[in-house]
N, C-alpha and C positions, 0 to 999 in steps of 0.2 A: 906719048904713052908714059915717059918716064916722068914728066910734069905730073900725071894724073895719078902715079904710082905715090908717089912721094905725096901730093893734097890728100889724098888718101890715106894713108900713114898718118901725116898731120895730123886730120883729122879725129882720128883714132884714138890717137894719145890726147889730144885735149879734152876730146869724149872720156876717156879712162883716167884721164888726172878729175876732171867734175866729178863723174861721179866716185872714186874714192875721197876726195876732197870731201866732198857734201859727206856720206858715210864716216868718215873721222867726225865731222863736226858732231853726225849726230849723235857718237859713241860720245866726243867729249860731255858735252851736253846730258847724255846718262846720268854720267859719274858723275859731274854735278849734282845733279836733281838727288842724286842717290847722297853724297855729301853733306848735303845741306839738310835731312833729314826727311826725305819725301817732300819738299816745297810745303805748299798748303795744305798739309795732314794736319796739322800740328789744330788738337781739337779746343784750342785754348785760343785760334785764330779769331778776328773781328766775321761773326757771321756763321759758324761753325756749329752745326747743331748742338741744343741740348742733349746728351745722350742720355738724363734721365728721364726725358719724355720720349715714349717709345713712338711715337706720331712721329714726332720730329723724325726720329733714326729709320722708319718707314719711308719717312719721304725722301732720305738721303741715300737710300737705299735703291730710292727708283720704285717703292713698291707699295701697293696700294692696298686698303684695306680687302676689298674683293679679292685681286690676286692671292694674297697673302697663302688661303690652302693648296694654289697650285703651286706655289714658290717652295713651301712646303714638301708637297709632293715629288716635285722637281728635282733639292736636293737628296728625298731618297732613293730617287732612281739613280742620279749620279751617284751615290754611296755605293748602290748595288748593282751600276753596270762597271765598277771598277773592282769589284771582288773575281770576276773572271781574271782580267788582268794580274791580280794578287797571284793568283794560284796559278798562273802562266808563267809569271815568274819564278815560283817554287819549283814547279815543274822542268823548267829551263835548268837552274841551278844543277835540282839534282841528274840531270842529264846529261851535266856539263864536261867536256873531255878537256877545253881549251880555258886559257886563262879568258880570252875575250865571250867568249857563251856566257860564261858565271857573270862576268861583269856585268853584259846584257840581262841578265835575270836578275841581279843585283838591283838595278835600273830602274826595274817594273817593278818591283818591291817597296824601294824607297819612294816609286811616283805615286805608288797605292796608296802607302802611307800617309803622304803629303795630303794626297786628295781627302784619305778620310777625316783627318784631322782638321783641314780648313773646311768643306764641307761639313762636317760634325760640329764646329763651334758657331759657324753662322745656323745652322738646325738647331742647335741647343738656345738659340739668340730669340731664332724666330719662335718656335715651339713655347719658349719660357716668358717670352715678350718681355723683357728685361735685358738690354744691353750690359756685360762686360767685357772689359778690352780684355783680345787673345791672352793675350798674357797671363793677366790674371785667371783667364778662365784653365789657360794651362796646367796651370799650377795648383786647380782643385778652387783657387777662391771668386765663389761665386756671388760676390757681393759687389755692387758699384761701388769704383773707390774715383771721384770725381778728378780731375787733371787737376794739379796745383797750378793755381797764374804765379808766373814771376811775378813779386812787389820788389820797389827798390829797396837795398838799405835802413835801418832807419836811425837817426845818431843818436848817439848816446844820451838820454835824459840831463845827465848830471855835467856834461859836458854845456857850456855856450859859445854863443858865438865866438869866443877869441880866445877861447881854447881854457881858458878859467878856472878854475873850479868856482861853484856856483855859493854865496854868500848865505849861510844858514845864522836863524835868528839863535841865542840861547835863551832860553829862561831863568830868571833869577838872577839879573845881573842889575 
């Protein structure tokens, strides 16, 4: 018995080291991705849609010309089944006796928000069929401004090979 108590325990803890082991790895692994700037976001990538071809961004998108009025419609249901939540939250707030209630309404506030504002810039995407990044579009400017590609360096004209300066002719000699 005492054999099978103890294999048992063993057990357990090797079960419990795997699975937190595996778990770290895949937080490490996050923080990575998240570091390194999204991995393969970067729309300046080999293969990376056009984003001023709206086909293109439709297809990167997963979404199809037919879909497109339900996707549409879709985002305004999402917009408008999270205005209950908004005023749930108001409501909480103002009802609130404890620090932890308000923060709980605090919560559904800020998650209302979030929702309407990413929800509202992908509607504003699809509705206007013109891509611009969040960003820009946050900030009121709604024009495509295309990703700059890194180029290298490029040396100095007047400079050559061997560091020189370069031999100009005069005139009149």
């Amino acid at each position: 018995m005492k054999d099978f108590i103890k294999n048992q325990a063993r057990q357990y803890r090797d079960d419990r080291r795997e699975f937190y082991g595996g778990m770290a790895d895949r937080y490490r692994a996050g923080w990575e991705h998240l570091r390194d700037g999204g991995g393969s976001r970067d729309p300046c990538a080999p293969g990376a849609p056009d984003m001023s071809d709206f086909s293109q961004v439709l297809e990167h998108w997963c979404i199809t010309e037919y879909q497109l009025p339900k996707v549409i419609r879709g985002l305004k249901l999402q917009i408008g089944s999270f205005v209950p939540v908004l005023f749930m939250g108001i409501y909480v707030i103002a009802a609130s006796t404890t620090a932890a209630t308000t923060f709980c309404g605090s919560t559904l506030i800020a998650l209302s928000f979030g929702i309407f504002i990413m929800r509202g810039w992908r509607l504003w995407v699809l509705k206007n069929r013109k891509f611009v990044f969040f960003k820009h579009w946050i900030r009121g400017d709604t024009t495509f401004h295309p990703p700059k590609r890194w180029e290298p360096p490029v040396m100095d004209a007047e400079k050559t090979a061997d560091n020189e300066p370069p031999v100009t002719e005069t005139k009149g000699e």
